[in-house]
Gaussian input, Z-matrix of N, CA and C with variables (Angstrom, degrees):
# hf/3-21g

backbone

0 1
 N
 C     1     B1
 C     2     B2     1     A1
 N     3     B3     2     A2     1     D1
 C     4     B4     3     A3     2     D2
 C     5     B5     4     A4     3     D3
 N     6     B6     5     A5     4     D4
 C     7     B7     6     A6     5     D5
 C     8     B8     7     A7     6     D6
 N     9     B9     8     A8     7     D7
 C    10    B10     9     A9     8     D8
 C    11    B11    10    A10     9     D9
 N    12    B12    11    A11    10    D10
 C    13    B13    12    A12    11    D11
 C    14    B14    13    A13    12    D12
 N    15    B15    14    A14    13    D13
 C    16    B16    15    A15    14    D14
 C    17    B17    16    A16    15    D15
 N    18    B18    17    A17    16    D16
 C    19    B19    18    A18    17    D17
 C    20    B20    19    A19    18    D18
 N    21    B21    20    A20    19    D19
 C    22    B22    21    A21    20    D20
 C    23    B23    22    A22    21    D21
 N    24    B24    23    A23    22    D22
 C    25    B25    24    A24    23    D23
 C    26    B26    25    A25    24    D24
 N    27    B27    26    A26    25    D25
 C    28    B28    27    A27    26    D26
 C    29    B29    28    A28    27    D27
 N    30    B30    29    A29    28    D28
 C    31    B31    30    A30    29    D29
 C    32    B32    31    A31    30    D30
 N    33    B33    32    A32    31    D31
 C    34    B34    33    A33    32    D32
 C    35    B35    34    A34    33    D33
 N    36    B36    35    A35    34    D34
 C    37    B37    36    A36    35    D35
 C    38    B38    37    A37    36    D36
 N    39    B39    38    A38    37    D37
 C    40    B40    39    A39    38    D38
 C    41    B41    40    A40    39    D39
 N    42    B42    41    A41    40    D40
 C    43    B43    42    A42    41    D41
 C    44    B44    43    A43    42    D42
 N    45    B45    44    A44    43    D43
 C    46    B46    45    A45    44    D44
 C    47    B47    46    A46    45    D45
 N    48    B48    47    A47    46    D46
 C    49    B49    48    A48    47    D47
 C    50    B50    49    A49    48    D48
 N    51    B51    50    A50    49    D49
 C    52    B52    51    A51    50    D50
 C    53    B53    52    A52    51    D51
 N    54    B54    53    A53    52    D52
 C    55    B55    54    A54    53    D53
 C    56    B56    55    A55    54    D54
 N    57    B57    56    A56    55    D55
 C    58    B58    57    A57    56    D56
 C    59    B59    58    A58    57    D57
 N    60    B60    59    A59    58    D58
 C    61    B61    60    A60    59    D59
 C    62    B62    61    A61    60    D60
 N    63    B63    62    A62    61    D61
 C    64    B64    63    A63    62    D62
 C    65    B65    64    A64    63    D63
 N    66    B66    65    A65    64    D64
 C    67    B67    66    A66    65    D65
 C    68    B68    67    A67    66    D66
 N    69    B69    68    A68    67    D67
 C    70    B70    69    A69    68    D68
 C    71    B71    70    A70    69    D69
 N    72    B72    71    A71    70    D70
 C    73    B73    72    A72    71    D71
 C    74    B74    73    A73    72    D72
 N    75    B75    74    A74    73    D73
 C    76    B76    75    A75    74    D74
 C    77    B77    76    A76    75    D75
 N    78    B78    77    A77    76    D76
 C    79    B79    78    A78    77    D77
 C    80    B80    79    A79    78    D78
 N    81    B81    80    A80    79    D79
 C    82    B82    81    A81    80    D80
 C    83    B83    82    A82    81    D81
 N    84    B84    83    A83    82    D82
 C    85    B85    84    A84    83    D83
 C    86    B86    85    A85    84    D84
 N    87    B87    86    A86    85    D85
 C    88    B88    87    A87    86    D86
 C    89    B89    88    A88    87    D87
 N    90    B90    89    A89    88    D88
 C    91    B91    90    A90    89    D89
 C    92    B92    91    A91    90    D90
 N    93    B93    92    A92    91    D91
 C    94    B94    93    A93    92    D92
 C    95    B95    94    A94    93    D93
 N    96    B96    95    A95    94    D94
 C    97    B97    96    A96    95    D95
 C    98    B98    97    A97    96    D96
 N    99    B99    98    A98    97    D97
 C   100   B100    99    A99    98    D98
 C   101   B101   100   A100    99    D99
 N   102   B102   101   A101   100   D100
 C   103   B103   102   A102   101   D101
 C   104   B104   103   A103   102   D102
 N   105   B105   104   A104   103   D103
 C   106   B106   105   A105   104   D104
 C   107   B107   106   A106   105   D105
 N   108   B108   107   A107   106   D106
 C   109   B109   108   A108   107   D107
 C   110   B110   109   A109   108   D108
 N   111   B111   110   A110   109   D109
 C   112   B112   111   A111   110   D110
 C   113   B113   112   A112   111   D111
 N   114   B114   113   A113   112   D112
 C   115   B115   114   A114   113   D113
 C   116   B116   115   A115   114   D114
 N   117   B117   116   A116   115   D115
 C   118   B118   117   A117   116   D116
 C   119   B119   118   A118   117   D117
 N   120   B120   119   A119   118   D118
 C   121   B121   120   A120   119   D119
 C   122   B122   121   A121   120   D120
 N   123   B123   122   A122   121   D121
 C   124   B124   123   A123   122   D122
 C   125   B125   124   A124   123   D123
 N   126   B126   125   A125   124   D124
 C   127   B127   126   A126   125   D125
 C   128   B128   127   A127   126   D126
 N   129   B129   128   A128   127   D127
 C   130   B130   129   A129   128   D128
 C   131   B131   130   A130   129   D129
 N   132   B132   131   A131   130   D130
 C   133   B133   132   A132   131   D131
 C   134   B134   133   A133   132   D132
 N   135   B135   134   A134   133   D133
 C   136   B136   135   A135   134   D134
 C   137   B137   136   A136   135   D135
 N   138   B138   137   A137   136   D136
 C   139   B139   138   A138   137   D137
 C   140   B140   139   A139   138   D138
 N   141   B141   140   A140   139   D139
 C   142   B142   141   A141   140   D140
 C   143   B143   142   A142   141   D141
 N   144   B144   143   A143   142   D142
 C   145   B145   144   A144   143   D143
 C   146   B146   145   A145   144   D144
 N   147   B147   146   A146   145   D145
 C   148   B148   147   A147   146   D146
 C   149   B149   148   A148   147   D147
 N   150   B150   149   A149   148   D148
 C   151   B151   150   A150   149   D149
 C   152   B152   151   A151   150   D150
 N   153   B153   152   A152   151   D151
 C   154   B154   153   A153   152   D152
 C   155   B155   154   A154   153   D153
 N   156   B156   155   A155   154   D154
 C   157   B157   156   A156   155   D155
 C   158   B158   157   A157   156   D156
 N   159   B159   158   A158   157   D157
 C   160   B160   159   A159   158   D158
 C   161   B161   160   A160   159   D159
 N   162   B162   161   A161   160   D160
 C   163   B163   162   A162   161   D161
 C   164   B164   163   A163   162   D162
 N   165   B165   164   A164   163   D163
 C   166   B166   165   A165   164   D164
 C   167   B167   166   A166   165   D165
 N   168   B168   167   A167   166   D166
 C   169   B169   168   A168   167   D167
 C   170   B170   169   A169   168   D168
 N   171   B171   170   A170   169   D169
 C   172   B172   171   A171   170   D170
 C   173   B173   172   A172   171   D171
 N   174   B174   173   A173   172   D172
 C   175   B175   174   A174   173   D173
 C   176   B176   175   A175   174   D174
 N   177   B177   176   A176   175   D175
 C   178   B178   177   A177   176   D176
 C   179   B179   178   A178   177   D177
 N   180   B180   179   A179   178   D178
 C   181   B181   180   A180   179   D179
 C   182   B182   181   A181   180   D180
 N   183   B183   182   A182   181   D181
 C   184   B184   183   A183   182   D182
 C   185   B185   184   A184   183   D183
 N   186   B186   185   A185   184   D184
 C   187   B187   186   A186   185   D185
 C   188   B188   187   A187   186   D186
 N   189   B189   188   A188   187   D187
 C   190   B190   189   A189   188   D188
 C   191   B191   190   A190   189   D189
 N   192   B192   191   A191   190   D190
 C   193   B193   192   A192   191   D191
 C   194   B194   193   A193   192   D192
 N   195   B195   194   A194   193   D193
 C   196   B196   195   A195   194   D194
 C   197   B197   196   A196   195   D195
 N   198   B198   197   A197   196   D196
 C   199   B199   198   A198   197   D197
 C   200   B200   199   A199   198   D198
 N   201   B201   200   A200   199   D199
 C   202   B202   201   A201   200   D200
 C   203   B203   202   A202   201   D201
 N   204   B204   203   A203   202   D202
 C   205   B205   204   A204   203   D203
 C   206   B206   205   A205   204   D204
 N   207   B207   206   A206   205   D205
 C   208   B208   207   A207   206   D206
 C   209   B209   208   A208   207   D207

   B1=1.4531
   B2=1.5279
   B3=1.2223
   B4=1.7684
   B5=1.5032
   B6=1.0461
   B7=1.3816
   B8=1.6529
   B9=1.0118
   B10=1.4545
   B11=1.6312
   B12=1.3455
   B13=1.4966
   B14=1.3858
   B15=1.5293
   B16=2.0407
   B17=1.6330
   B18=1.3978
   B19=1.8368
   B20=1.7090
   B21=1.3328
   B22=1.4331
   B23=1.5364
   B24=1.3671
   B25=1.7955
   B26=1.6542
   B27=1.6525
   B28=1.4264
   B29=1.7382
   B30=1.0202
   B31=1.3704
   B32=1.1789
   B33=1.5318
   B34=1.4968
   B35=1.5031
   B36=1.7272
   B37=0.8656
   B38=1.6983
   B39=1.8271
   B40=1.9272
   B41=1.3937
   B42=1.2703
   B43=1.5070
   B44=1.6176
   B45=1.2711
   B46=1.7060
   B47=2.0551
   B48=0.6821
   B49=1.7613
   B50=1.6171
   B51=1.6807
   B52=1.4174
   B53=1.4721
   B54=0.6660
   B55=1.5548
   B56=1.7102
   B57=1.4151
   B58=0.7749
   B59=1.8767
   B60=1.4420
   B61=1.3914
   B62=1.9733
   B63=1.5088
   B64=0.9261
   B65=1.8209
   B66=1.8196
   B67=1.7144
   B68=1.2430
   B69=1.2003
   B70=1.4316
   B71=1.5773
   B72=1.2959
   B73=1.2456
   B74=1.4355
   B75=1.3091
   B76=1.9450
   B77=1.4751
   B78=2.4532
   B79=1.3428
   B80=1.2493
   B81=1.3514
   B82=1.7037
   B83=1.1547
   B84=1.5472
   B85=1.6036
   B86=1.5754
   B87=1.4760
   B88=1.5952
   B89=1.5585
   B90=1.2947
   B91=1.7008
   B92=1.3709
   B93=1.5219
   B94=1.7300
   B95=1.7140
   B96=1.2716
   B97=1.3027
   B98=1.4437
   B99=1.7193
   B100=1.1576
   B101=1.6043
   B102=1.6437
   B103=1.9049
   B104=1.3986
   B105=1.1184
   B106=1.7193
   B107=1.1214
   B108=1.5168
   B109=1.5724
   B110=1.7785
   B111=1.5212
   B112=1.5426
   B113=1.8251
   B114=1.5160
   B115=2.0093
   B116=1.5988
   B117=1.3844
   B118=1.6306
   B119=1.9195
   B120=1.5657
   B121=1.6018
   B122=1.3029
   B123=1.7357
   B124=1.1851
   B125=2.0098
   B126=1.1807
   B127=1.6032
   B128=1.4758
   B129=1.2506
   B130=1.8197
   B131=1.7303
   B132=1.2105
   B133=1.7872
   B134=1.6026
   B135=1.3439
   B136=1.0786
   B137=2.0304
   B138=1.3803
   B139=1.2325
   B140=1.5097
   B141=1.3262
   B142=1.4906
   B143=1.4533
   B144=1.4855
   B145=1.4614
   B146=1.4930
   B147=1.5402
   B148=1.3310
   B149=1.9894
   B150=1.0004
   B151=1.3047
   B152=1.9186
   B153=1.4724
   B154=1.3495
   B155=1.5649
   B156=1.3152
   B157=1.4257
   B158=1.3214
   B159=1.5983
   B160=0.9114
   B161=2.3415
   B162=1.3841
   B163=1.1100
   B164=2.0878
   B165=1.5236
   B166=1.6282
   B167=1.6110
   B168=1.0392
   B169=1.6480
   B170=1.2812
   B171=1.5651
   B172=1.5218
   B173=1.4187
   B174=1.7720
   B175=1.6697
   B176=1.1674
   B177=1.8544
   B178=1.8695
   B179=1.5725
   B180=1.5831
   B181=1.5613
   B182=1.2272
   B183=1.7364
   B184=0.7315
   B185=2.4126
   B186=1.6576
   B187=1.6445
   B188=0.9241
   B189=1.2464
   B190=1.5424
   B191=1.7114
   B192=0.9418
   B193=1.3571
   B194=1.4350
   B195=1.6041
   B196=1.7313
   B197=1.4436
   B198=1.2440
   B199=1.3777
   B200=1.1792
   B201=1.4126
   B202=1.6335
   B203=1.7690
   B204=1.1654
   B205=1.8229
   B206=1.1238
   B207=1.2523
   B208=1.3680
   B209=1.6630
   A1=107.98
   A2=107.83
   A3=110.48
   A4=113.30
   A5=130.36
   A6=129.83
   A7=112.49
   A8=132.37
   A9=130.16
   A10=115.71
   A11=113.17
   A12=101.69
   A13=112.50
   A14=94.73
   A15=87.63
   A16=114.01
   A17=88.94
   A18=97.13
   A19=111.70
   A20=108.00
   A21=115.52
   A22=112.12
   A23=98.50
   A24=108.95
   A25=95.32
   A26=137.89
   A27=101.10
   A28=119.53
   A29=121.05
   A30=129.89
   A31=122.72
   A32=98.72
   A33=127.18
   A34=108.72
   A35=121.98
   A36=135.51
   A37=137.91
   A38=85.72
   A39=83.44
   A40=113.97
   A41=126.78
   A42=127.21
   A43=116.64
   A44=106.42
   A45=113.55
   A46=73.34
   A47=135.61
   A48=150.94
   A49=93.34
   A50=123.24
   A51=105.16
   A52=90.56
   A53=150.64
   A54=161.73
   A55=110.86
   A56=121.12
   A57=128.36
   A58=117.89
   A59=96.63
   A60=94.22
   A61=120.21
   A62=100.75
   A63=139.08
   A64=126.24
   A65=79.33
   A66=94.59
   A67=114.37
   A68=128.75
   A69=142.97
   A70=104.81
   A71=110.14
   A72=121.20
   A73=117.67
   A74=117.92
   A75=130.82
   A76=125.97
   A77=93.50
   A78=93.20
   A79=113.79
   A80=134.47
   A81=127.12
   A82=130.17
   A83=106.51
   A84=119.47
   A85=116.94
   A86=111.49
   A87=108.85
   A88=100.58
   A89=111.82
   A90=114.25
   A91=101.39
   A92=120.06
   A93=117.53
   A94=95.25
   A95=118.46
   A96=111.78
   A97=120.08
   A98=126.84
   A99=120.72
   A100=110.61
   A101=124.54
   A102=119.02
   A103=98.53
   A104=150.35
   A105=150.69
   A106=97.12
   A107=148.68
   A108=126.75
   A109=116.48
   A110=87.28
   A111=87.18
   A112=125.96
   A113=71.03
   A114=95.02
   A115=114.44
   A116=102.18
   A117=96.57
   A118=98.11
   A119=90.06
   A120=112.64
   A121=89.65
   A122=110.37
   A123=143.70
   A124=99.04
   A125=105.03
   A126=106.97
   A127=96.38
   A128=123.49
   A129=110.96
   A130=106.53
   A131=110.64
   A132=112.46
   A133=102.85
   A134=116.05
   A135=96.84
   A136=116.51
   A137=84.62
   A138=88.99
   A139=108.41
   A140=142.23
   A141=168.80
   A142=97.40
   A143=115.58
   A144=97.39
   A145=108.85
   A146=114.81
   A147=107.25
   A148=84.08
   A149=117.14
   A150=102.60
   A151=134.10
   A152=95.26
   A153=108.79
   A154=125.35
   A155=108.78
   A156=143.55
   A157=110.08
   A158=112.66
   A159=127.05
   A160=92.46
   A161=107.27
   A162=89.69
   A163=115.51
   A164=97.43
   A165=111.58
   A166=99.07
   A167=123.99
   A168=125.29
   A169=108.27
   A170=111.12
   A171=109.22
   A172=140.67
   A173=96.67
   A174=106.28
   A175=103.47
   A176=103.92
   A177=121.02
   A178=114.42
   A179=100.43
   A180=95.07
   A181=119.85
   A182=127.46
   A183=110.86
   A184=106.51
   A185=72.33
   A186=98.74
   A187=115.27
   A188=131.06
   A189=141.62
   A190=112.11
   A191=116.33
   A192=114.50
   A193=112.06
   A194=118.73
   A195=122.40
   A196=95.31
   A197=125.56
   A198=103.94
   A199=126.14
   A200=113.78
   A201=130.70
   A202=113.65
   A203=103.47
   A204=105.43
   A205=117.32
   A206=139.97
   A207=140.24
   A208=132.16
   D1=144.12
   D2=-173.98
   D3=-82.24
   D4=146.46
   D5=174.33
   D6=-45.21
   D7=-24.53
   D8=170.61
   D9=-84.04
   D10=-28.87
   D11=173.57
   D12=-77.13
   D13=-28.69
   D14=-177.38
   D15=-71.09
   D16=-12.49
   D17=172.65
   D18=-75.49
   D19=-39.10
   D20=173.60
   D21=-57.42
   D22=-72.98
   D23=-169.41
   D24=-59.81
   D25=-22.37
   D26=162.25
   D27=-84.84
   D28=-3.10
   D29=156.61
   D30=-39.86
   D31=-75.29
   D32=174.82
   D33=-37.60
   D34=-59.10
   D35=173.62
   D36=-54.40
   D37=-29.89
   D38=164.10
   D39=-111.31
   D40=15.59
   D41=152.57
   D42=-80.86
   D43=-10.20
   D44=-155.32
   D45=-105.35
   D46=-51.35
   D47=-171.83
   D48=-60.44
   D49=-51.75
   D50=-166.94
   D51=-105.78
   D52=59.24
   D53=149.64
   D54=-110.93
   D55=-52.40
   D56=-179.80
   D57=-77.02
   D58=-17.62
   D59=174.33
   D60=-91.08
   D61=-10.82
   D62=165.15
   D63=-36.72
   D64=-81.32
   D65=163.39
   D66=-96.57
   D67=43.25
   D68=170.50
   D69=37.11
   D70=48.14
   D71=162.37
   D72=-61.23
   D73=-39.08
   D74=-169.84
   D75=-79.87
   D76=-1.84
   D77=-167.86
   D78=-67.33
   D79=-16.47
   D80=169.02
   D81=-52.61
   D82=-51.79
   D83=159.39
   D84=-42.05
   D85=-63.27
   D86=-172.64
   D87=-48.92
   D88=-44.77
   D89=-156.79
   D90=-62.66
   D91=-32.63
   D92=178.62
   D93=-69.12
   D94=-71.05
   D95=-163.77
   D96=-52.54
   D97=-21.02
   D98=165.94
   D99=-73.82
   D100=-40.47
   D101=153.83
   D102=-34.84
   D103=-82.32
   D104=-146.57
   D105=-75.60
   D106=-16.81
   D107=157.59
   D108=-62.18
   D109=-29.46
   D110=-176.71
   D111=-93.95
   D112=7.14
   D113=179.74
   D114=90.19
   D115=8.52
   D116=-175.68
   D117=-85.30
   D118=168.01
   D119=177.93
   D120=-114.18
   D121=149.55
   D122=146.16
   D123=-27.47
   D124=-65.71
   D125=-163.83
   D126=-89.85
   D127=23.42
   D128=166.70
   D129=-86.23
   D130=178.81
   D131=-173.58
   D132=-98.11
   D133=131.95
   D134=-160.63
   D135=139.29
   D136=-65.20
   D137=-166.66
   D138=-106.00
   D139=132.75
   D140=-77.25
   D141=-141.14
   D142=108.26
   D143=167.14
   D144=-89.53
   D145=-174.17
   D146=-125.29
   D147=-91.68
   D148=-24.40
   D149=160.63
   D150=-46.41
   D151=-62.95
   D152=161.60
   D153=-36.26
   D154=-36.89
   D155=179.22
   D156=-53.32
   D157=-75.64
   D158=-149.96
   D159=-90.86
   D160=-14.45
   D161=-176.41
   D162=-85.01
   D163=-35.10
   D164=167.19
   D165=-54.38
   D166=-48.34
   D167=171.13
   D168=-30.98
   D169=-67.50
   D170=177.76
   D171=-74.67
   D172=-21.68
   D173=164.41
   D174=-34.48
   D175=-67.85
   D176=-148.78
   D177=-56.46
   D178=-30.75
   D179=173.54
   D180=-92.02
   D181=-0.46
   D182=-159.40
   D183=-98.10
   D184=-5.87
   D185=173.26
   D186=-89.88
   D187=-34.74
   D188=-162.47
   D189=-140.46
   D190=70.22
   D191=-162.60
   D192=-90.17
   D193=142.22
   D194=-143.89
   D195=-131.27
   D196=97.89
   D197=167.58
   D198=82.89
   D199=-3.31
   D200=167.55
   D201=-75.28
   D202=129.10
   D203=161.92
   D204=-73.86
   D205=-4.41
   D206=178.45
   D207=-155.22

């Protein structure tokens, strides 16, 4: 790869990174890596797979809604 595409594809790569942090696409990720500060595993009891995750996600706003227009 030429020195200018690797300049591109890391381009590519941190617009695609703050986009996604953006529309809170990464909140699953953070939520594991904040479990692994506290020493938990993905497969310990306890902790939310990413379905579960993402659905308590939507309960909470859908009760308590923060900053939403609608």
């Amino acid at each position: 790869m030429t020195a200018a595409g690797s300049l591109v594809g890391r381009g590519v790569r941190g617009v695609a990174w703050f986009v996604r942090g953006v529309l809170r696409e990464d909140a699953y990720e953070r939520y594991l890596e904040h479990e692994a500060s506290h020493g938990r595993r993905p497969t310990d009891p306890g902790v939310l797979t990413e379905r579960e995750f993402w659905r308590d996600r939507t309960d909470r706003q859908d009760h308590a809604p923060e900053g939403r227009c609608c």
